[in-house]
N, C-alpha and C positions, 0 to 999 in steps of 0.2 A: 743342616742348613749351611751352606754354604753365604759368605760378604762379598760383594762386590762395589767398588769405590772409584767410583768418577766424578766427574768435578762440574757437572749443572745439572739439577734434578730434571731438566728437561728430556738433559738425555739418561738419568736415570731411569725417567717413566716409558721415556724407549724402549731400554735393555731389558728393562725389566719383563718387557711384553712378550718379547723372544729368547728368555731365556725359563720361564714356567715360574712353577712355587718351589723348587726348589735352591733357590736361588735369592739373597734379601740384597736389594742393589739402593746404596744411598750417597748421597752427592757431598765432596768435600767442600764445596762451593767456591772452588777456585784456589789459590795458594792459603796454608793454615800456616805459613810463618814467614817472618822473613828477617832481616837482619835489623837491630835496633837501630832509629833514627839518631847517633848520639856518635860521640868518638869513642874508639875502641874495640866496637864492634869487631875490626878485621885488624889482628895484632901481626903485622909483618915481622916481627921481632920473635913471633912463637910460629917462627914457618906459614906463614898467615891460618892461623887457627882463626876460627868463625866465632860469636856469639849469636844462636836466633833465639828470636821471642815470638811465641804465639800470640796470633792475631786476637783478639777480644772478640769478637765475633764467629770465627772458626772454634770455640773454644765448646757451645753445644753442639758443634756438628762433630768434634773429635769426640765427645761423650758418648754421643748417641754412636757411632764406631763402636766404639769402646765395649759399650755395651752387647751391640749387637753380637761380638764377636766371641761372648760367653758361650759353649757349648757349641762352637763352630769346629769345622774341620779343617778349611782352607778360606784366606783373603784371596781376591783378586783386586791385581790394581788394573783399573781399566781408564785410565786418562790418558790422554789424547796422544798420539804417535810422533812425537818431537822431542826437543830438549826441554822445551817447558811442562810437555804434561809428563817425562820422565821424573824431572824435580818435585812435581806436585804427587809422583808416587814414591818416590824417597823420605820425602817430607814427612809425609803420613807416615810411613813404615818406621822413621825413626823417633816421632811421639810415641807411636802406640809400646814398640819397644823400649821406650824408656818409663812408660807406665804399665810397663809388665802385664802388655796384653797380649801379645802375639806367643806365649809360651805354648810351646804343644801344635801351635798354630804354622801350615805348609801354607807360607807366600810367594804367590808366582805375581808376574806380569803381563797383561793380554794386549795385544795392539792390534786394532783394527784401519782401515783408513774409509771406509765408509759403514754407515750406521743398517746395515739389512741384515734379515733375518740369517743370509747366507754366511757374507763375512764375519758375522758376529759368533755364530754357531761355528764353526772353520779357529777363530780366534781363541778362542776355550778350549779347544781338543788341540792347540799348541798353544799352552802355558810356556813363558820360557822365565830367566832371573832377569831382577833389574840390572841395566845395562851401564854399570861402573862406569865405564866411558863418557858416557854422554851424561852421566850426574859432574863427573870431574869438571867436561865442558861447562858445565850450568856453573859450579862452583868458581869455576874461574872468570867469567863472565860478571858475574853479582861479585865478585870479589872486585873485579877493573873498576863497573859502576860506581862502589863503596867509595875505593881511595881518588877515586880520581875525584866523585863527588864530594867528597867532605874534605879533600885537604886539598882543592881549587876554588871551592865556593865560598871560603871564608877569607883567602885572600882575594877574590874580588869584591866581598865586603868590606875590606882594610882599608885598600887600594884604587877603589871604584863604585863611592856611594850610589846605590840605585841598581846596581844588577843584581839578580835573584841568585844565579845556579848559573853551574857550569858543569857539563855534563861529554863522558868519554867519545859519543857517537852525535850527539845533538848539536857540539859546537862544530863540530867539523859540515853539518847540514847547513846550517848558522853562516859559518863561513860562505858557502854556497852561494846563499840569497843573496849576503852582501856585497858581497864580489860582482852578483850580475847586477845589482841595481848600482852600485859605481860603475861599472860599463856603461850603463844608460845614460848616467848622469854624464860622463863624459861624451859622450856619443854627440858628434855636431852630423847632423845630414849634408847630403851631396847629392846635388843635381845631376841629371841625366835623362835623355831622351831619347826614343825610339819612334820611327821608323816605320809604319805600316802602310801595306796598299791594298786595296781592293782589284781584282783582275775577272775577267772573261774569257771562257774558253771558247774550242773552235764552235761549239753547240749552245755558248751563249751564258752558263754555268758560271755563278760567282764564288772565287772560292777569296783567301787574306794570304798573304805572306809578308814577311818580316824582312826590314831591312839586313843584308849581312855583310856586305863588300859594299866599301863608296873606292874609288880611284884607285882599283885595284888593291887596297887595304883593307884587310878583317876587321870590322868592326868590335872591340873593344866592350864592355861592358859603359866606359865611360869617355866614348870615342865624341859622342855628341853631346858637349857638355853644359850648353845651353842654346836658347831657342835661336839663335843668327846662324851657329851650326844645324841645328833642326831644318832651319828653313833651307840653306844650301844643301844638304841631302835630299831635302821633297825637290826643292827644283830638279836636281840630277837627273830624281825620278821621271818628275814629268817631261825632262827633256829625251827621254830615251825609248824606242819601242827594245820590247822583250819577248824570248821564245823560251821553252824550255830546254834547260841544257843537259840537265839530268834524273833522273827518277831511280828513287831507292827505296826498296821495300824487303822488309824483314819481317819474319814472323818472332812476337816475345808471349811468354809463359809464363804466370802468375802464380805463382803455388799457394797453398794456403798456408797460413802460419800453424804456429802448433798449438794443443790447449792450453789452458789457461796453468799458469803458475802463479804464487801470490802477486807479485810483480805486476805481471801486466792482466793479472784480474782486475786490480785496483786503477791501473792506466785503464784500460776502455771502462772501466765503470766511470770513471772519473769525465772522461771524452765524449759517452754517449747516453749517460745519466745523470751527471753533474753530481754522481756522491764523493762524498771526501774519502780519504781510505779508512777512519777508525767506520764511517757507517757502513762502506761495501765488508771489512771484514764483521758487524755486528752481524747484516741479514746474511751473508754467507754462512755464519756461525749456527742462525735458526735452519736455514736450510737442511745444512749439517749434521743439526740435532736429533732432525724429528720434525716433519710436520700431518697433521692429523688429514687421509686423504681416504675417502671412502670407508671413512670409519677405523681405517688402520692407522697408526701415526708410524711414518718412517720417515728413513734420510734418505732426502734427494737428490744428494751430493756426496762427492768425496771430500776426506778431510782437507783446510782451504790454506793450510799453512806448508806450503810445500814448494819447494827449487825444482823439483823433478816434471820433465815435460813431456813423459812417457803413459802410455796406461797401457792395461794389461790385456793379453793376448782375447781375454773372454770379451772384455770392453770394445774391441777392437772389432771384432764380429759382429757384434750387439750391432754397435753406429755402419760398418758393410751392409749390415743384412739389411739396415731402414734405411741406406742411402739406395740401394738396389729397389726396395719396395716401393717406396717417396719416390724416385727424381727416374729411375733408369740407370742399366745398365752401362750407360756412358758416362754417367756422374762415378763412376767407381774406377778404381785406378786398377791396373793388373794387379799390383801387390801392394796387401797392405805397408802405410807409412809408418816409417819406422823414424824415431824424434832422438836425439842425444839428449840426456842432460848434463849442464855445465856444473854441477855441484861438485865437491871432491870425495863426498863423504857419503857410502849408501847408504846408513842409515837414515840419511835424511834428504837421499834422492827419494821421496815418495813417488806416488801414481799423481799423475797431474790432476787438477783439479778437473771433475767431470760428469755428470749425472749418473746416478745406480743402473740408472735403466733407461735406455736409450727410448723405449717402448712409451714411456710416460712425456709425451712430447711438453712442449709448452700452454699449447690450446687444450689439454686434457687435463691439468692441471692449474688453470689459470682461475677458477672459482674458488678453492681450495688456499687460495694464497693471497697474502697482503698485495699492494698493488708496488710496494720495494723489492718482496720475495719476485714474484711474477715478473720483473722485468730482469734482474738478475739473475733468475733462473731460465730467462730465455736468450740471456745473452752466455751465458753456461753452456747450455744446452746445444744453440748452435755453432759456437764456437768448436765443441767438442765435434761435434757430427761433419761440419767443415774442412776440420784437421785430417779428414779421411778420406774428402771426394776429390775428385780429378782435377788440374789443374785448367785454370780458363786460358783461353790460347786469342790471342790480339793480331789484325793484320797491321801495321805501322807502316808511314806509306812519307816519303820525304822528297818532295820536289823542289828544284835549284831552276830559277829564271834568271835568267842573264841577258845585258843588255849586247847591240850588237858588238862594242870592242870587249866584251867579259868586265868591264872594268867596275859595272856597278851590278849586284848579283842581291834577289831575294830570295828568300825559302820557305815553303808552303808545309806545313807538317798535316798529315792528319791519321786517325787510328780507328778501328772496326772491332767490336768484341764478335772474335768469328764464332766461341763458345766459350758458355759464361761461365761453367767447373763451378766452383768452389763457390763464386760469385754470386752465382742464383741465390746461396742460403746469407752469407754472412761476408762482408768487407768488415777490414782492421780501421779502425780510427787514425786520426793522425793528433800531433800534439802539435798547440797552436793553428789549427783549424776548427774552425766553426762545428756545432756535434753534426748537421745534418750531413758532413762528407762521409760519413756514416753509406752512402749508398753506392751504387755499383758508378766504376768511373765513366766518367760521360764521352762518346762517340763525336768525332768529329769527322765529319767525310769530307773527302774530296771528287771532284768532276772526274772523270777522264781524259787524259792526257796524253800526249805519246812523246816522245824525246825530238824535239826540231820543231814542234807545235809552237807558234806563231799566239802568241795571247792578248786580247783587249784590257789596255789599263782604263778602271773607273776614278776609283778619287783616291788621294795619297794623302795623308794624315800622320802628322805627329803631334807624340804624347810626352809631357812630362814626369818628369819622377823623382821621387827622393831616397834616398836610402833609407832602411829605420834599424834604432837599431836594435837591438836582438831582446825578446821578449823576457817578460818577468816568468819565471817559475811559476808552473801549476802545481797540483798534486800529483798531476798523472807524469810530466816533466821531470820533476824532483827525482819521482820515483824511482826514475829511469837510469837518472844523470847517479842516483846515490847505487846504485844494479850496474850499471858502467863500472864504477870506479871501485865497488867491492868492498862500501861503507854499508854498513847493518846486512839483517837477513830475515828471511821472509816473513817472522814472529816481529820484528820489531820496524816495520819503516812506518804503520799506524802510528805506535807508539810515539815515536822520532815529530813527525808533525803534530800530535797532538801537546807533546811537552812544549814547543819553541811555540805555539797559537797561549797555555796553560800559560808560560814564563811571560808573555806580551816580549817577547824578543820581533815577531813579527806578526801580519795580522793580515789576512785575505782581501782583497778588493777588487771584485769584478773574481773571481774566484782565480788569483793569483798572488803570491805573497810577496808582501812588501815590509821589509823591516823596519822596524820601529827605530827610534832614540837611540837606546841601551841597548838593542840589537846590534848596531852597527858600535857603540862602544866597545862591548863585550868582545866581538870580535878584533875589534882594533888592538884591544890590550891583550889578548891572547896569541894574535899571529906575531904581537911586539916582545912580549916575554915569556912565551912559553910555544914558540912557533913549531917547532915538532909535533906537539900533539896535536894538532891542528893539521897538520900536513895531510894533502887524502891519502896518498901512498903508506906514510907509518898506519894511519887507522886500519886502511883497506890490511896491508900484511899482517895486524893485530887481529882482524877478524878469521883470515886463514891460519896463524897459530891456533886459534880457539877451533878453529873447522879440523884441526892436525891433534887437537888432544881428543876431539871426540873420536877423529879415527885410528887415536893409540899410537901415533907417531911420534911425541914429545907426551912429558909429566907436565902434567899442569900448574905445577908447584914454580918451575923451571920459570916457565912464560910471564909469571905473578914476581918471581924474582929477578928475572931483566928490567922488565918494565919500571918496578918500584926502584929498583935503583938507581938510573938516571932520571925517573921522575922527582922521585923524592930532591934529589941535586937541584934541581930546575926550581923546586920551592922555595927552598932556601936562599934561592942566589935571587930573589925578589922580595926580601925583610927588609932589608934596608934603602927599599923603595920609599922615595916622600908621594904623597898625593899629587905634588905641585910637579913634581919630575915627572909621572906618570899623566896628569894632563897635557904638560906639554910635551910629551910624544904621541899622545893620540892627538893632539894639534897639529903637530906634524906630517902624521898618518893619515889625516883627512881633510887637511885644511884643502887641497888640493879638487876635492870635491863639494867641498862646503862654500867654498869661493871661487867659481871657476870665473875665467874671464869675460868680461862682458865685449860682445862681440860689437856694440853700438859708443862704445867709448874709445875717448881717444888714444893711440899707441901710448903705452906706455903706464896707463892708468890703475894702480892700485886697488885691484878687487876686495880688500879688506880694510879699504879708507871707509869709516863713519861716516854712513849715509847723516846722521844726524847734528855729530857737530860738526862733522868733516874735516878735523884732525887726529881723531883717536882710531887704532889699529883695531879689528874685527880680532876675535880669537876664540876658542872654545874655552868653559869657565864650566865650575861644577856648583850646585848649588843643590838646598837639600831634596828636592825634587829631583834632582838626575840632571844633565849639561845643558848647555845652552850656549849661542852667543850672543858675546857683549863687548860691549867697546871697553878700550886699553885706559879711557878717560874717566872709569867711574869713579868716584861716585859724581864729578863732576857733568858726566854724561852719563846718563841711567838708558842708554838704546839698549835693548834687547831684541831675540829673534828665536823662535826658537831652532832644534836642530836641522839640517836640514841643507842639500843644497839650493840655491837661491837661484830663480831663473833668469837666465840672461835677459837685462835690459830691466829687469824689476830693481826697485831699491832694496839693494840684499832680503827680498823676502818681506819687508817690510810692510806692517798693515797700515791703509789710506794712512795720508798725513793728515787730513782735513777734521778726526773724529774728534770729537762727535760733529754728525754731519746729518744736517735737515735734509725729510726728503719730502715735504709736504706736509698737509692737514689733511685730517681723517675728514671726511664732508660730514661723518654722522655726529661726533663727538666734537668735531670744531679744535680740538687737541693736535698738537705738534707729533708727527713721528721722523724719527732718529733714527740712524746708526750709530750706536756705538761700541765701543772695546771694556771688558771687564775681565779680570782675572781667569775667565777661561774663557776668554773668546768674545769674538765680535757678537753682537745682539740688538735686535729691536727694542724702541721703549717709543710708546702712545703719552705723550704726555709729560709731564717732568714730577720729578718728586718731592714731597713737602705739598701739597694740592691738598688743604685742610678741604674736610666736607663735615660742619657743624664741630661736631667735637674730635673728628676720627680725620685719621691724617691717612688719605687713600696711598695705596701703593700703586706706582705704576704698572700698565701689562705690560711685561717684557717676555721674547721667543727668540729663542739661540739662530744665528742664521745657522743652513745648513752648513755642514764642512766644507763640501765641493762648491759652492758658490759664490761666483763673483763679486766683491763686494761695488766693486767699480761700477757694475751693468744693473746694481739691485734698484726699480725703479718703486712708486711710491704704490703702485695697486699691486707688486706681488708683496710688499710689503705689508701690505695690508690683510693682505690672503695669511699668509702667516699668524699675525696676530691672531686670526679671526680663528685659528686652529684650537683643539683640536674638531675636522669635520667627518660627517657620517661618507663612508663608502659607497655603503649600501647593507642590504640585507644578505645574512649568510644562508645561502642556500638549502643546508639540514636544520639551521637550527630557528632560521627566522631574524634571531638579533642583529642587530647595527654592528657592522663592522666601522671602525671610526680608523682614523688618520691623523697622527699628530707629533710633534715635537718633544721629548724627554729629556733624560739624563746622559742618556746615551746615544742622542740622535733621532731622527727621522723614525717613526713605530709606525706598524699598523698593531690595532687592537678588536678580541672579541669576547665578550665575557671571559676576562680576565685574564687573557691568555693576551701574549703579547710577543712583536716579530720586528729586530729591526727592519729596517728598509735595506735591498742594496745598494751600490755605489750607483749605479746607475736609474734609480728608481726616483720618481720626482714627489715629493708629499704631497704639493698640489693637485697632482695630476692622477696615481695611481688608481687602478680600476680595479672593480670587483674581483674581475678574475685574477690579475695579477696577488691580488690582497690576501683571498684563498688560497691558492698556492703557497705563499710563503704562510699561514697560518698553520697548513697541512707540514708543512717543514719543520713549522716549530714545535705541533703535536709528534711527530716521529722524531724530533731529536731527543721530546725529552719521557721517551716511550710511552705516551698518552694511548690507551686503548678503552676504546667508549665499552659500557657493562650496558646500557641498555636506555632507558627512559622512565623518569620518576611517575611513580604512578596516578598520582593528583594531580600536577603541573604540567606534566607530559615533557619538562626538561629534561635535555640529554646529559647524564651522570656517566663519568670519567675517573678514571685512574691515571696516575703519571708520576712522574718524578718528578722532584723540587731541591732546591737547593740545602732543605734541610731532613730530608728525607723523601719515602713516598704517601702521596695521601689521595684522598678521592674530591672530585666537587661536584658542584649542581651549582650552574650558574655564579654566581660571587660565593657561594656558602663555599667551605672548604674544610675537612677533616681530616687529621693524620690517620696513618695507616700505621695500627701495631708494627713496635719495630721487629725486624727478621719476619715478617708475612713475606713471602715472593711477587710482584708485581702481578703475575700471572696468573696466580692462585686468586686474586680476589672478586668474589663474587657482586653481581647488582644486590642481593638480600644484605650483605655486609657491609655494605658503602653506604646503602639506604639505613644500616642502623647505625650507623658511625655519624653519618649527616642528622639523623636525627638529634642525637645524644649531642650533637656539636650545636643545632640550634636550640634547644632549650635551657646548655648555659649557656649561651649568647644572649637569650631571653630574660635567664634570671641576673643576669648583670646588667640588663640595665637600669635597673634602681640602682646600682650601685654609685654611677659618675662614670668615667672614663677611666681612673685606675681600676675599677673593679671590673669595667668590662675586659680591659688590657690582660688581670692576672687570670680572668674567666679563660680568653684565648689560651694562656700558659699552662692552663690543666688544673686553676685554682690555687697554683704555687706563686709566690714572688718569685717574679724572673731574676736569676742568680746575673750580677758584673763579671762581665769576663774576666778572669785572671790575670790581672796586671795594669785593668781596665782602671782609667782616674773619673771622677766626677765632673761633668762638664764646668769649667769656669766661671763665673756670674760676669756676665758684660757691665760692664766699666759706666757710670754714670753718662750719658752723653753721648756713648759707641754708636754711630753708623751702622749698617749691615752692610755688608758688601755689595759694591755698585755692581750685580752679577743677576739674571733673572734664574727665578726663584724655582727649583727643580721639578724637572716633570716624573710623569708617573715611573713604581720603579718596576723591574721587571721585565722592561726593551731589553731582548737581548743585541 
């Protein structure tokens, strides 16, 4: 009996299908070690020698290894074909040898890049050794992570209360955002207008053309700069008859792009299914694994971690032979397309990402699949098949009217798809376009023309315009802009956005990132004292050394001892930093965007004069929550704001000066409602506080306004509507229950049996509808891998598995039971949820004679719930304390 070790039992119950009984295939469940959280780990002073410590949980899956390999002949490491499933076969190979299992024992390595019976079978009959190279890579890699993390992140703890982590490849992302949202913030628009007319041909035919010559001069992009210009060019217009003076037409060629590489699998996923890239690489991953199709479970896909934009000569044929059967022999080019890849290193040029089998379309496969898998497998699919057909051929068609002296000229464009190639199956996305450009470009014709042809003008029209300025970073963007510059690689740019969303350095809005507070600090104090590492060019050539040890061109020891050496310098020569010197250069650094000019004030006006007392100087301040500003006058003047630039014409940012501020009477309650400001934020209050009722002193209802809303426009019945929250949606369509609508801790929710979804930026509490409600609930069961087991068999509620924040567990409706710890999400059955729910409601039942501690220790499994370590006892309020003027928290669980 031969072991074989890979790393998710999903794809172990794959392997295991096509490789017989002889063969015992079992999962290391992802990395079994990795370096201690702690100093010292990585000792630069012993040629950077490592310390790892096995993970606590990987610890029975190394047992069961262990065991297995009793009476074995050979291991096989069968993880995943990169530099990270290399590590994760090193890893294992040097526990087991260090617990003197592998004695006797012939260990090879197998790599395959898609999961079928073929390649897998082909992968075994060429065993080769682990690949020292590309471990060295891995080790130098986690070794930069190490020092950079742990001896940068404690001096931004020193030096800049409120930042988390600072990291070798995340701050330089980091940088990125902030950099483009100071663009923005500087960014003043500029007027500008064009020019169009409507015309008649000799047959009567209306076609537009664009202003482009006034008085013999080209027109400019910002030649017409406001509307008195505007209007002197329409006149010109109308004062002029026009013939054509010239006609130009060209034929252009659209080719199709190549297949998918990690990169821009996660841009058009991101473009034309809204997923973030940690989700496009999860369902890639299931794809990948193993999915169960006609009774067999295979992979659909090639492996999705890959720079290489090539596949293989078989694959090649495969997607010919069904572009030839599907579409015609015109869809097929002479010879097949042959694709470069940009990587440096073959190792890790893989096969692009692409389906096993051409044959297995989308539609044949589309039962068999979640409705994530299914669209990403058909944005895979035709992407790949695309990459192969013919290009589409356009006729482009350019005519120039001129008036009789030439002096004043228009120009009529228009385009014809003569054949549509490549276009029939699949168009590329664009970033910063809407997902539906997603379709074939759209045809614009023109009349028939001849050169001297004589034209009818109908109405001439101009339009204004403003400049804008350049968009905030998407995912798909980012990903692009970090693939440009040769920051991260195809294993790590999920990662990269998921750490800087994990750090709240920045935070998605309308699905674009926008940097936080401390986002845009952290940055600041890093391009201020330690701008090197930050720089994209040092990262990007740090990433090509590590791409040059994996392909044996430098010692990785080498790379580890550049770098530390003037890092290390760089640390040092920022000890004797004060707090106060260190705010005021990031005051410095941003004061410029934090105060820009107000464009409605008079010359000369001081953008960081105290809106409040109106002699104290605006400045950034640190405080134990993280910066802020405040006037130069405290504690005489307590103004505050928080970060943030201020927009022109506003009182730097300033909330109403009038609060608290009536906005009427309820008619039903006959009570006052307010706007007022409380320690986080503005909020409603029905009423005043202190309102005895017999012995009980009622509390007011208070409801956070939202973030995005005006408080100036807030009128007294949307004010009311809020109060009046949280409201029913509607009924959810499988399950029957009330979807409701309401107000939190964290914002704007929708809620359904206990499951809970914020709202987007765009999304109104009042207003949201059913479907929109679903949707985002469907979001929030797939992010936090919720898969229904069935329906209870008395109640006929739909019973669920998922993840939580403190493990995995099952529910029914509000009931909720944990799930044994190390069960796999996917392993558990509706018979085992249903006794888990049971066994969870009958203590719940016998606790309640107890009071509420005994139902509380019931929940905890019958134990007193243990203080956290380091945890204090909450304080007893003060004879006479107030509660904070703040309404009172809503349900928790909005994410």
């Amino acid at each position: 009996m031969d072991v074989v070790v890979v790393e998710s039992p999903a794809k172990a119950k794959t392997i295991n299908r096509y490789l017989g009984p002889g063969y015992r295939v079992l999962a290391s469940f992802g990395h079994v070690r990795d370096l201690p959280a702690k100093d010292g780990s990585v000792r630069p002073a012993e040629s950077f020698a490592m310390d790892w410590e096995v993970d606590g949980r990987a610890q029975k899956h190394l047992n069961e290894i262990a065991a297995a390999l009793k009476g074995a002949e050979r291991l096989y490491l069968a993880t995943d074909p990169d530099r990270e499933g290399e590590a994760i076969s090193w890893h294992v190979c040097e526990v087991l040898r260090e617990r003197e299992a592998l004695a006797g024992i012939d260990v090879k390595r197998v790599v395959f890049h898609e999961i079928t019976p073929g390649a897998v079978r082909e992968a075994f009959a060429h065993p080769r050794d682990l690949d020292e190279r590309l471990v060295q890579a891995y080790l130098a890699r986690r070794a930069l992570d190490y020092l950079v993390g742990f001896t940068l992140s404690p001096v931004l703890w020193r030096k800049l209360p409120g930042a988390r982590s600072a990291g070798r490849v995340q701050s330089v992302a980091l940088r990125l955002i902030c950099e483009r949202e100071a663009e923005i913030e500087a960014f003043r628009p500029r007027e500008y207008w064009t020019v169009e007319a409507t015309f008649l041909s000799a047959r009567g035919a209306p076609f537009a053309a664009r202003l482009t010559h006034l008085d013999g001069d080209k027109l400019e992009k910002f030649a017409l700069p406001d509307e008195a210009a505007a209007r002197r060019a329409v006149a010109a217009v109308e004062a002029a008859s026009f013939r054509v003076a010239a006609i130009e037409r060209k034929e252009a060629r659209r080719h199709p792009p190549p297949p998918f590489i990690t990169s821009t699998l996660q841009q058009e996923a991101s473009r034309k299914l809204g997923f973030g890239a940690k989700r496009t690489m999860q369902v890639a991953q299931r794809l990948y694994e193993g999915v169960s199709v006609g009774g067999e479970t295979v992979g659909l896909v090639t492996y999705m971690r890959t720079d290489g934009v090539q596949m293989s000569a078989e694959a090649i044929r495969a997607a010919r032979a069904h572009i030839a059967r599907a579409f015609g022999e015109r869809y097929l080019p002479g010879a097949p397309r042959a694709y470069r890849s940009p990587a440096k290193n073959a190792q890790e040029a893989h096969e692009a990402i692409r389906p096993t089998d051409f044959a297995r379309t989308p539609a044949d496969v589309a039962r068999h699949l979640s409705d994530e898998q299914r669209k990403l497998y058909d944005l895979i699919w035709k992407r790949a098949v695309a990459s192969q057909m013919a290009s589409a051929v356009l006729d482009q068609v350019a005519v120039d009217l001129a008036s009789a002296d030439s002096r004043t000229r228009l120009r009529a464009t228009g385009s014809v798809v003569r054949f549509d190639g490549y276009l029939r199956l699949y168009q590329e996305g664009r970033d910063d376009a809407p997902r539906e450009d997603a379709e074939r470009p759209g045809e614009r014709l023109l009349p028939e023309l001849g050169e001297g042809e004589a034209v009818g003008r109908d109405k001439v029209e101009a339009a204004q315009h403003f400049t804008e300025p350049p968009p905030r970073y998407s995912e798909a963007s980012l990903v692009r802009r970090l693939e440009e510059l040769g920051i991260g690689r195809p294993s790590t740019y999920a990662q990269i956005l998921s750490v800087l969303q994990e750090r709240e350095y920045v935070r998605l809005e309308s699905r674009r990132f926008v940097p936080e507070d401390r986002g845009r600090l952290v940055t600041s104090f890093l391009a201020g004292f330690f701008e090197r590492y930050v720089q994209y060019n040092f990262t990007a050539e740090l990433e090509n050394e590590l791409d040059d040890i994996s392909g044996g061109r430098i010692a990785w020891r080498t790379v580890l001892e550049r770098f530390w050496t003037d890092f290390s310098r760089a640390v040092d020569g920022t000890r004797d930093l004060s707090i106060s010197e260190v705010i005021a250069a990031l005051d410095a650094d941003l004061g410029q965007h934090f105060f820009p000019p107000d464009p409605a004030a008079p010359a000369g006006a001081d953008p960081r004069l105290c809106p409040a007392c109106g002699a104290g100087r605006l400045g950034l301040k640190l405080g134990r929550f993280g910066a802020f500003i405040g006037c130069s006058n405290y504690p005489a003047c307590a103004y505050t704001r928080r970060l943030g630039a201020a927009p022109a014409g506003a009182a730097e940012g300033a909330p109403p000066a009038d609060l608290p501020r009536r906005l009427g009477t309820d008619p039903e309650t006959g009570l006052a409602v307010s706007l007022r400001k409380g320690p986080y934020g503005l909020y409603i209050q029905l009423g005043e506080a202190g309102t005895e009722t017999g012995k009980k002193t009622e509390k007011p209802r208070r409801v956070s306004l939202p973030r995005r809303a005006e408080p100036e426009s807030l009128t007294l019945e949307r004010a009311l509507a809020l109060l009046r929250l949280p409201r029913e949606v509607g009924p959810h369509p499988e399950t029957g229950a009330p979807i409701t609508a309401g107000i939190g801790r964290f914002g704007p929710y929708v809620q359904h049996q206990g499951t809970y979804r914020s709202l987007g930026a765009d999304d109104d509490v009042l207003a949201v509808g059913l479907n929109r409600a679903v949707a985002l609930l469907a979001e929030a069961a797939a992010r936090s891998g919720a898969r229904a087991l069935g329906r209870h068999p008395e109640t006929g509620e739909p019973v669920t598995v998922r993840k939580g924040r403190f493990g995995a567990y099952v529910a029914r409706g509000a009931l909720k039971a944990p799930v044994p710890k190390g069960r796999p999400l996917e392993e558990v059955t509706l018979e085992e949820a249903l006794a888990l729910l049971a066994a969870r409601a009958e203590r719940d039942k016998a606790a309640k004679g107890k009071g509420a501690k005994g139902a509380k220790r019931a929940r905890a499994g019958g134990r007193k719930a243990p203080r956290r370590a380091g945890a204090k006892a909450a304080p007893r309020r003060r004879k006479g304390a107030k509660a904070a003027d703040a309404p009172a928290p809503g349900p928790a669980g909005a994410e």
